[in-house]
Each structure stands twice: as structure tokens, then as C-alpha cells.
C-alpha positions in Angstrom: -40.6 -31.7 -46.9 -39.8 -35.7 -48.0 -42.5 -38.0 -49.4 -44.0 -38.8 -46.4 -44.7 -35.1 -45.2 -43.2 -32.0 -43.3 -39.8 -33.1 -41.6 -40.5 -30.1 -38.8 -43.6 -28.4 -37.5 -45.0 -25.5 -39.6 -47.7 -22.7 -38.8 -51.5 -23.4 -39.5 -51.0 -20.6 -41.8 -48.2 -22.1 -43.9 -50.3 -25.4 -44.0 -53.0 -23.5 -45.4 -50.5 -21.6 -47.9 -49.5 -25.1 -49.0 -52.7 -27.1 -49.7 -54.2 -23.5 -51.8 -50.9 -24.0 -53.7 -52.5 -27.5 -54.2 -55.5 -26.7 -54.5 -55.2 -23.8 -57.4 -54.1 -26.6 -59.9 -57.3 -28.5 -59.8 -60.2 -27.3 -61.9 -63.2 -29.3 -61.3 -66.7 -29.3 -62.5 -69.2 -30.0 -59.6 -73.2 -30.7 -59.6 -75.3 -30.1 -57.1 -78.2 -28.3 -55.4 -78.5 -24.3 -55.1 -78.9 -23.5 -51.4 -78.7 -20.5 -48.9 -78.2 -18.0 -51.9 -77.8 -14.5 -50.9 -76.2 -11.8 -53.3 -73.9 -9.7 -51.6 -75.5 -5.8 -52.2 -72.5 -3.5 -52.6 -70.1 -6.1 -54.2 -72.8 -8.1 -56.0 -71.2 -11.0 -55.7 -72.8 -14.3 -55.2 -72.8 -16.5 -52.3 -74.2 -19.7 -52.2 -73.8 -24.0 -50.9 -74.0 -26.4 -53.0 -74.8 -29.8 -51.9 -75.9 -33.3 -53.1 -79.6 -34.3 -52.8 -79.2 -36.5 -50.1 -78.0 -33.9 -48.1 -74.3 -35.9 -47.7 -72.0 -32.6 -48.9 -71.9 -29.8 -49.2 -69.8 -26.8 -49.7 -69.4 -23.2 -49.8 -69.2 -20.9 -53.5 -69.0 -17.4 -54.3 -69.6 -16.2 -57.7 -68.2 -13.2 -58.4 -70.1 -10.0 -59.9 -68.9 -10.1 -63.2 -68.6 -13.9 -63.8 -72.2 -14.1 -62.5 -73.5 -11.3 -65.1 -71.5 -13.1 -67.7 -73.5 -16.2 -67.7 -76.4 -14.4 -67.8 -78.8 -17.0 -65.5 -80.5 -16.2 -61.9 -80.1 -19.1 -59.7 -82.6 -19.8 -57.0 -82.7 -22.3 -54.1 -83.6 -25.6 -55.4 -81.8 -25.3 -58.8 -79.7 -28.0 -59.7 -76.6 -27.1 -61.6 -72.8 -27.7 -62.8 -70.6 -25.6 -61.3 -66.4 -24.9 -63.0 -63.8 -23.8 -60.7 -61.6 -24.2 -57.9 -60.9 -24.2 -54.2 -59.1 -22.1 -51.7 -58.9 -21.9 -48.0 -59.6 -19.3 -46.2 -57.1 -18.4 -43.7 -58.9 -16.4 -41.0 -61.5 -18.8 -40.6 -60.0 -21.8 -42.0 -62.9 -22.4 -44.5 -63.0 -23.9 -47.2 -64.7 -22.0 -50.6 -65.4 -23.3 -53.7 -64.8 -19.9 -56.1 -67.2 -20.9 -59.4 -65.6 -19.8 -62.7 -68.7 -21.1 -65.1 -72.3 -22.7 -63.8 -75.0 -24.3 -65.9 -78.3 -25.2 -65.8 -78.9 -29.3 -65.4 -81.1 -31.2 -67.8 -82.4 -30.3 -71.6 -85.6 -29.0 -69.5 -84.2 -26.1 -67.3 -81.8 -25.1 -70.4 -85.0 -25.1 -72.5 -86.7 -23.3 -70.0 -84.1 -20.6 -70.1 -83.8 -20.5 -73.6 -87.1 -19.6 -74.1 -87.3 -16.9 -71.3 -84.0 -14.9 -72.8 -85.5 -15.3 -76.1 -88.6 -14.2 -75.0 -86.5 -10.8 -73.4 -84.6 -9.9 -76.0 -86.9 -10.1 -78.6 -89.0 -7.8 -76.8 -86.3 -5.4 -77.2 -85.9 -6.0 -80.7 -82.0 -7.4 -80.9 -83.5 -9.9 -83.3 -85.3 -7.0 -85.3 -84.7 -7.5 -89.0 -85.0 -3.8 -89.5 -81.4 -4.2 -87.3 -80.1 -6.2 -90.0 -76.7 -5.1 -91.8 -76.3 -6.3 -95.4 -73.0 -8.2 -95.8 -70.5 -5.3 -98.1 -70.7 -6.6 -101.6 -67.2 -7.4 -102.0 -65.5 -8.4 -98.4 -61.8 -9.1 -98.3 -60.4 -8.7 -94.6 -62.4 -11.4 -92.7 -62.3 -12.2 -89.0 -63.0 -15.4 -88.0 -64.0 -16.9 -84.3 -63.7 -20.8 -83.8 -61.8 -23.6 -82.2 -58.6 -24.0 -84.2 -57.6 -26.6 -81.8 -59.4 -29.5 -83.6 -58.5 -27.6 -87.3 -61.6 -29.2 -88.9 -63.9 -26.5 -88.7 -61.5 -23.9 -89.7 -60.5 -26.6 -92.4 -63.6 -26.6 -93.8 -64.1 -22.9 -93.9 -60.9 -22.0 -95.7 -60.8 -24.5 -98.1 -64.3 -23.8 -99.5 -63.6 -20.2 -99.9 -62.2 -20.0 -103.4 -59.1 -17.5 -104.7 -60.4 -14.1 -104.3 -57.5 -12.5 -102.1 -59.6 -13.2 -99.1 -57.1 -12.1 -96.1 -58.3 -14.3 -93.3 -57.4 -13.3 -89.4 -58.4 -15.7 -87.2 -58.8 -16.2 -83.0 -58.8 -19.2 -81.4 -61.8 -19.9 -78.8 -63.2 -22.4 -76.9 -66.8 -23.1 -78.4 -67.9 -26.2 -76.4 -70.3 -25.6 -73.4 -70.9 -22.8 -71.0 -66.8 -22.7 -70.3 -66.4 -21.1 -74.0 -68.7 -18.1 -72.9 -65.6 -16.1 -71.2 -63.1 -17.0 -74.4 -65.7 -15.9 -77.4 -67.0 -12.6 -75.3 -62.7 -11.9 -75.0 -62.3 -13.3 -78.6 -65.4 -10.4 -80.1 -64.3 -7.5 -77.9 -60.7 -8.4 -79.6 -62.2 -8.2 -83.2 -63.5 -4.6 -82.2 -60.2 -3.1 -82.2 -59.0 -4.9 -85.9 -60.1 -3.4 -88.9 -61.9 -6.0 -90.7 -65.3 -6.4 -93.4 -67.2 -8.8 -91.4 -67.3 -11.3 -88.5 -67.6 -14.8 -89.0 -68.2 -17.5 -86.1 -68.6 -20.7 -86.7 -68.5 -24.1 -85.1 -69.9 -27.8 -86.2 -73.3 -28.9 -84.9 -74.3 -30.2 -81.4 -76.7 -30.7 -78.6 -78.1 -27.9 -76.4 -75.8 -28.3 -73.8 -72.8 -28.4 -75.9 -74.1 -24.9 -77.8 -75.5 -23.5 -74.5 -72.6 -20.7 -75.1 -74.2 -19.5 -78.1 -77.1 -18.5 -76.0 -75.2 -16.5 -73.5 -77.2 -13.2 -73.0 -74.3 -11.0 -72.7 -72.4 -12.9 -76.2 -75.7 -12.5 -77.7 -75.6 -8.5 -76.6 -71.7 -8.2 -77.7 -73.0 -9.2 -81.2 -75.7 -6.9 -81.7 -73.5 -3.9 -81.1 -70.8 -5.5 -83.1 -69.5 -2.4 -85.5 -69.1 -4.6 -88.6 -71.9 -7.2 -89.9 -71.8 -10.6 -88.2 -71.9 -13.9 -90.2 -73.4 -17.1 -87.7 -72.3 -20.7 -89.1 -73.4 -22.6 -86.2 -74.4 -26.3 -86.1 -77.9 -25.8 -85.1 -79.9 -27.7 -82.4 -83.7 -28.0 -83.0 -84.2 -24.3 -81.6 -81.4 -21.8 -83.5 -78.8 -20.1 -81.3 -79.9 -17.1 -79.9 -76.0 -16.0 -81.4 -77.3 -17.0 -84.7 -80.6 -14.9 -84.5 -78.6 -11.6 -83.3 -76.2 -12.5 -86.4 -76.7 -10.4 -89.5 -76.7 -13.4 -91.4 -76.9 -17.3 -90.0 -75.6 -20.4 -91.9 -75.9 -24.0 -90.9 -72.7 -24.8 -91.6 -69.0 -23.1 -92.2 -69.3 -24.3 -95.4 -72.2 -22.6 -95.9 -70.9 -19.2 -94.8 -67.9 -19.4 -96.9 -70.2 -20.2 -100.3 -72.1 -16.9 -99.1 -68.3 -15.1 -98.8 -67.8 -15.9 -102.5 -71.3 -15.3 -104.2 -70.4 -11.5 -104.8 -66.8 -12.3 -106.2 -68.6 -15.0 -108.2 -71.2 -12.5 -110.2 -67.8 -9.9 -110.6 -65.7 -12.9 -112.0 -68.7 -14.0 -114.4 -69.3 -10.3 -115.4 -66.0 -10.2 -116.6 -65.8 -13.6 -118.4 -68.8 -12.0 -119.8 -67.5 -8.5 -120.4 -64.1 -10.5 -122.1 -65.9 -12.0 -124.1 -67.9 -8.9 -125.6 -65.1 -6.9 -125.8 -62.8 -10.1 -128.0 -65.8 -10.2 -130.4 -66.7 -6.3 -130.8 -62.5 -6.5 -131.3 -62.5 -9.1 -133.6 -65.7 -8.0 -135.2 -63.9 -4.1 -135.9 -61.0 -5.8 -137.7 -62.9 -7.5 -140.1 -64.7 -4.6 -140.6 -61.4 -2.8 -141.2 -60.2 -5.2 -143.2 -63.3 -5.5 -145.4 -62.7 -1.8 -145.7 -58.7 -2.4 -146.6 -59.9 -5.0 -149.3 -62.4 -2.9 -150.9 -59.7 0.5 -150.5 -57.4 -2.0 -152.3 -59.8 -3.2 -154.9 -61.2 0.3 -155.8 -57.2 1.6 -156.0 -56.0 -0.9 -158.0 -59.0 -0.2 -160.5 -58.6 3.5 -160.6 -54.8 3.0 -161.5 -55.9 0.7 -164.1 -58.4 3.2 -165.7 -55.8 5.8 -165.1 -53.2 3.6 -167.2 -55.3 2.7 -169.9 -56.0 6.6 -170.5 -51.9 6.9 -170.3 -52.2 4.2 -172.9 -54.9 5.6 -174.8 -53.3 9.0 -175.1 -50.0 7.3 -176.0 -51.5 5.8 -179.3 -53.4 9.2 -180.0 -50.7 11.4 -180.1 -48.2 9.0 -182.2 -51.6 8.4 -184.0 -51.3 12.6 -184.7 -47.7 13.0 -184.7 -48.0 10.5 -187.9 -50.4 12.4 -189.3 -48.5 15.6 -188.9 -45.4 14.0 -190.2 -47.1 13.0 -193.2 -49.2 16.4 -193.8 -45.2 18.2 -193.7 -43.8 16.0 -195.8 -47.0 16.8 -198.8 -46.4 19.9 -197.5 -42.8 20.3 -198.4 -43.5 18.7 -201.5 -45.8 21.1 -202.8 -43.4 23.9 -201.6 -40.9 21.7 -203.7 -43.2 21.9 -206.7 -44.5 25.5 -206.6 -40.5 26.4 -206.2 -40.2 24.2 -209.4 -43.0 26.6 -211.2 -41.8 29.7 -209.8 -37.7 29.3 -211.4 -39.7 27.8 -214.1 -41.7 31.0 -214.5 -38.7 33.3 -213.5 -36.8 31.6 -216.5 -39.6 31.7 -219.3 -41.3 35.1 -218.9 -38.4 37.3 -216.5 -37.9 39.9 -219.1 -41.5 40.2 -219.8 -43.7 39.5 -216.2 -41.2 40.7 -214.3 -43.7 42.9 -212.8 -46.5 40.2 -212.1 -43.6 37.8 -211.1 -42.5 40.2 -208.7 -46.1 40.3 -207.3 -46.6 36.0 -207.4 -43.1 36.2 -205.5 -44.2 38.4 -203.1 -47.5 35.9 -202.2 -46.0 33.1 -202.7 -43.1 34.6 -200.4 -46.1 35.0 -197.8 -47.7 31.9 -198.1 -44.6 30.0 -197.4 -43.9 32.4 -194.5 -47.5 31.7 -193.5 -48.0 28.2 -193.8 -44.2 27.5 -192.3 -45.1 29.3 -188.9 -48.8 27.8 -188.9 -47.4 24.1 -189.3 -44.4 24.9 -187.0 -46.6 26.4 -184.5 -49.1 23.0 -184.3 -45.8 20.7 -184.5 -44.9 22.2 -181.3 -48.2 22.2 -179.7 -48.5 18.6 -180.5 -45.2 17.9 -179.6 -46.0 19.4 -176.1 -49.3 17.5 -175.8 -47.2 14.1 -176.6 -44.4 15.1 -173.8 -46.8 15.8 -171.4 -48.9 12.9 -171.8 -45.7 10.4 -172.3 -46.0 7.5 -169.7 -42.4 7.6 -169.4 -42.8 10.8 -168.2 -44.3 9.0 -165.1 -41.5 6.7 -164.7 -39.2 9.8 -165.1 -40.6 10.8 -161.4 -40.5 8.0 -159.8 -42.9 5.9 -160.8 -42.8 2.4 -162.2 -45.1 -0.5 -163.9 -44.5 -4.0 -162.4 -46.1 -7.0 -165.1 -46.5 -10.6 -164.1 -47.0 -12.4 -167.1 -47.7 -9.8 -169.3 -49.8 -8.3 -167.4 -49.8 -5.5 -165.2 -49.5 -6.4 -161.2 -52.1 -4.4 -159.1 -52.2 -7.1 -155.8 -50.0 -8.9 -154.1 -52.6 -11.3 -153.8 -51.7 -11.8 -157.7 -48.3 -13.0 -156.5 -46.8 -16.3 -155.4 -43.2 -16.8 -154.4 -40.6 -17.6 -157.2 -42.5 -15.7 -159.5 -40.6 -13.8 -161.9 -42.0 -9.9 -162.2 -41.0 -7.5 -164.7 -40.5 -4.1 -163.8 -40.7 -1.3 -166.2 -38.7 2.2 -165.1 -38.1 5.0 -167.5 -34.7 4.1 -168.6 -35.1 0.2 -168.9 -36.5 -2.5 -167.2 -35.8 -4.9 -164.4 -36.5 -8.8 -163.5 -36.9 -10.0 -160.2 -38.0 -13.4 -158.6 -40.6 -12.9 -155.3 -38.6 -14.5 -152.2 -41.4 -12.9 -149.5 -45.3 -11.9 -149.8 -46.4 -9.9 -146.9 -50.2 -10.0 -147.6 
């Protein structure tokens, strides 16, 4: 074939195989008036012409079975609607058929009018039931979402109003413009059933009647009824809601609006636990200062009881050297009247030996005994004295272990009484020790 046709003769048939090749590439949408309808009882399918009001076209259509349930509407003779296909040629009988992919009512009346009437019937069956309605799950994360991506504004405003809460978003692209879009979001919800997702979300900007008549489609409307997972509407209304938006679970005006609904529940758990943060940093903080009021007053009432404990050290201390004085002084009269009475005895023993011998005998004898006496009675309290100081010796402490740290003079019982460079005196029980403070860990 050149540009100006067939070079040789071909069959009718091959012509006819050539123009459908033509003819399949050109969609067209076509208005005109319902006539000679007749539905086809076995098949179901539709037959019908559609032709201009003055009667000057017309052609032939078929609607298929499914197509025509799809769109939900019954024509009649004398309806005037838009019908979406294309053409083919028949070979047999060389006619021509317009096949109709999509039809729609003419005029904001007849769509109206069939609004109202599927409204009407499905309310009857209770798909808009509120008892029906499924309470969106309180914290949804796997969402599946049904609008045009084409444009990206819609989705756009969806995505970027739903705040960072690990939202994991699938989406499908549909057509959502006219009666066309029916075919694309009944595919694009049966294609949801088989994911595993928390809810549905469909959404779309606002429009006219015509432009949302999909959203009124009886079988779309049907589809999300039975959905298995709750179904979130955010469709631009018209003056009467989408009959899409009444079978929802939940409707929205806007995308927007659906997303703030996505992320009230995340928004009450995130608050909680600012909340619960909160609480728990000030019971926290509020237990450490109770500790540490505890610590302080632990530290106060130790540093006290060492006190008292080295004053009685102290107190001891002077008693027994007070005592071990005395002693030394009550030995030392002692000896001296031993010193004496041994001064009278040789005295005696020199003057009268010859003649008292006898009674010197017997003073020797009890003043033998007395001394014996009196020695072991003195010797015996030395010792028990002397075993009362040891034992009551603060250097005894240090001997163990222990030590007595003065600042000043005075003994150091906090480190609070401490500042760096200070010189400390530290007394063990061989000697003591000076130090200067480099570090104060309070």
C-alpha cells in the first residue's frame, strides 16, 4: 500500500481487516438517543441504536453483559446518553457496530434522577446501615490508598499531612474522573482484597455530579460494603454525598481530612507518653532527693554518733590517767609507810631483841602479813586499772586501723567541711600525717 491506497486489488474481507485495524485505535465518546433496545436473553447482552434527534444518524451498539451490569443503569428508548467505545465491522454482513465500553446518563436531571432511585434501593437494604459500620483499628499502619496519581496533587496532599508514625503507605493508581473511572476503581478494590492491609482509603478532590458520577456506581458502591477491612471515603463532595461515601465506614471531605483522622490515635499515644515521660522524670527526680535527704541525714546522724563515741574515748582517756595518778600516788604513801614501819620494826628488833623477842616475833609475823596483804591487794587493782586504761586507750583504735583526721584543730566528720588546698592532719597510732586536699568528691 503507498499514500494514495492499495497498489493491487484486495478481498472485501482484507478491506474490512484493515479499516477494524483502523478502527480499534479510535476511542470515542458519542451522544445520542436510546432506540430499538432489546437485551439479548441467554447472553444478556445489550443491543441498541443510537441516533441524533433529528433523526440524521444513527448507529448500531452492543453492550456487553458485564459492562452493562457494571454501570449499574437500565436504559430505555428515549434516553439520551454518552456512550465510550469503539467501532468494528462486521464481516459477514458488512455492518458496522459501535461496541460501548462506558454510557452515562445526559443532564444534572436524569443523573439526579438516578441518584435518588439507587439511593433509594440500597438503603432499603441497609448498605448504608450504621449498625454496618466498622470502627477504624486504633492504631493503623499498613494503609491502602485508591486515587489518581497521575495528577500527584491529591496523593500529595494526603501524604504530606500524615505525620511520622511509620505509616507504610501502598498505593494504586485509578482513574476517578467520570463514568470511565468505574471499570479502574472496581479492578483497583478487588486488587486491595488480596493485600494485607489496616484500612482502605479513597480519595479524590471535589467536583460536579457528572465528574463524581463514578462514585455512585451501584456495583463500586456494593464492592465497598463487602470490603474485608474498614473503608475510609475522602471525596470532594457535590451537594448530595457519594453514595461511595455513604457505604464508607467513615467519609471525609477532603484527603486532608482523612489523613488528620489517620493520625488522631497516634496523636493521644504520642501525648500519653510525653505525659507518662514526664511522670516518670519527676517521680525519678523526686526519689533521688528523697534518697539523698536520706544520705544527708545518714551522714549527719553518723558523723554525730562518732563524735559522742569520741568524746567518751576522750572522756575515759582523762579518767583513767586521772586514776592511774591517783594509784601512783596512793603506792608511793604506800611504800613510804612500809619504809617507816620497816624503820620501827629494826628499830624495835635493835632496842628490845633480847627481851621481846617473843612479841617481836609475833609483830613480825603481822606485820609480815600485812605487807603480804596489802602488796597483792594494790598489785591486784594496779593491774585491773592498768587493764581498764589499755582497753579504753584510743590508740588502741588507731592500732586496728583506725584513724582521726583534724582540720584546723578540729576533728573532720564531712567532706562538706573540706575545700581544696586544705591542709588535714591525720592522726594514726604510731604518728601523724599532713596532707593537702587536691580532689572533693561530694
Amino acid at each position: 500500500m503507498n499514500k494514495e491506497g492499495f497498489e493491487n486489488p484486495i478481498s472485501v474481507s482484507d478491506y474490512i481487516l484493515f479499516l477494524n485495524e483502523i478502527l480499534k485505535k479510535v476511542k470515542v465518546k458519542v451522544v445520542g438517543e436510546v432506540s430499538q433496545l432489546k437485551i439479548h436473553g441467554p447472553s444478556g447482552h445489550v443491543y441498541f441504536t443510537l441516533k441524533d434527534k433529528n433523526g440524521s444518524g444513527v448507529i448500531n451498539c452492543v453492550v456487553w453483559k458485564s459492562i452493562y451490569k457494571m454501570f449499574g443503569e437500565s436504559l430505555k428508548e428515549g434516553m439520551e446518553i454518552i456512550v465510550s467505545g469503539k467501532s468494528d465491522i462486521y464481516a459477514p454482513r458488512g455492518s458496522l457496530t459501535f461496541k460501548v465500553e462506558s454510557f452515562e446518563l445526559v443532564g444534572e436531571g436524569a443523573l439526579k434522577k438516578a441518584y435518588d432511585e439507587l439511593k433509594i434501593k440500597l438503603m432499603k437494604e441497609g448498605i448504608f446501615s450504621q449498625d454496618k459500620k466498622r470502627p477504624i483499628p486504633d492504631h493503623p499502619e499498613k494503609i491502602g490508598v485508591i486515587t489518581s496519581l497521575r495528577s500527584g496533587t491529591v496523593i500529595h496532599d494526603f501524604t504530606s499531612n500524615l505525620k511520622k508514625f511509620g505509616f507504610k503507605i501502598v498505593a494504586i493508581d485509578s482513574r476517578v474522573e467520570g463514568q470511565e473511572a468505574v471499570r479502574e476503581l472496581i479492578a483497583s478494590v478487588k486488587s486491595f482484597r488480596k493485600k494485607d492491609i489496616d484500612v482502605l482509603v479513597i480519595i479524590r478532590g471535589g467536583g460536579s455530579l457528572e465528574s463524581l458520577m463514578a462514585f455512585d456506581n451501584e456495583m463500586l458502591v456494593r464492592e465497598i460494603a463487602k470490603f474485608p477491612v474498614p473503608v475510609i471515603a475522602g471525596i470532594g463532595h457535590h451537594k448530595d454525598v457519594t453514595l461511595v461515601s455513604l457505604a464508607a465506614d467513615i467519609a471525609e471531605s477532603t484527603p486532608s481530612a482523612v489523613a488528620y483522622l489517620l493520625n488522631r490515635p497516634w496523636e493521644v499515644i504520642d501525648n500519653k507518653i510525653e505525659t507518662d515521660k514526664k511522670s516518670i522524670l519527676y517521680n525519678f527526680e523526686s526519689t533521688i532527693n528523697s534518697f539523698k535527704n536520706k544520705i544527708n541525714t545518714s551522714l549527719s546522724s553518723i558523723s554525730k554518733l562518732f563524735e559522742y563515741i569520741f568524746n567518751q574515748y576522750k572522756k575515759i582517756e582523762n579518767s583513767v590517767l586521772f586514776a592511774s595518778t591517783k594509784i601512783g600516788r596512793q603506792i608511793s604513801k604506800d611504800k613510804n609507810l612500809i619504809k617507816e614501819r620497816y624503820r620501827l620494826i629494826i628499830k624495835l628488833f635493835s632496842v628490845g631483841i633480847r627481851n621481846k623477842k617473843t612479841e617481836l616475833m609475833s609483830d613480825w609475823n603481822n606485820l609480815r602479813d600485812l605487807f603480804i596483804l596489802l602488796s597483792e591487794e594494790k598489785s591486784r587493782k594496779l593491774l585491773e586499772f592498768q587493764k581498764i586504761i589499755s582497753q579504753n586507750n584510743p590508740k588502741r583504735q588507731l592500732k586496728m586501723g583506725y584513724s582521726i583526721t583534724r582540720i584546723n584543730g578540729k576533728i573532720a566528720r564531712s567532706v562538706y567541711s573540706f575545700e581544696k588546698n586544705d591542709i588535714l592532719k591525720t592522726e594514726l597510732f604510731d604518728g601523724e600525717v599532713e596532707s593537702e586536699i587536691k580532689k572533693i568528691n561530694r
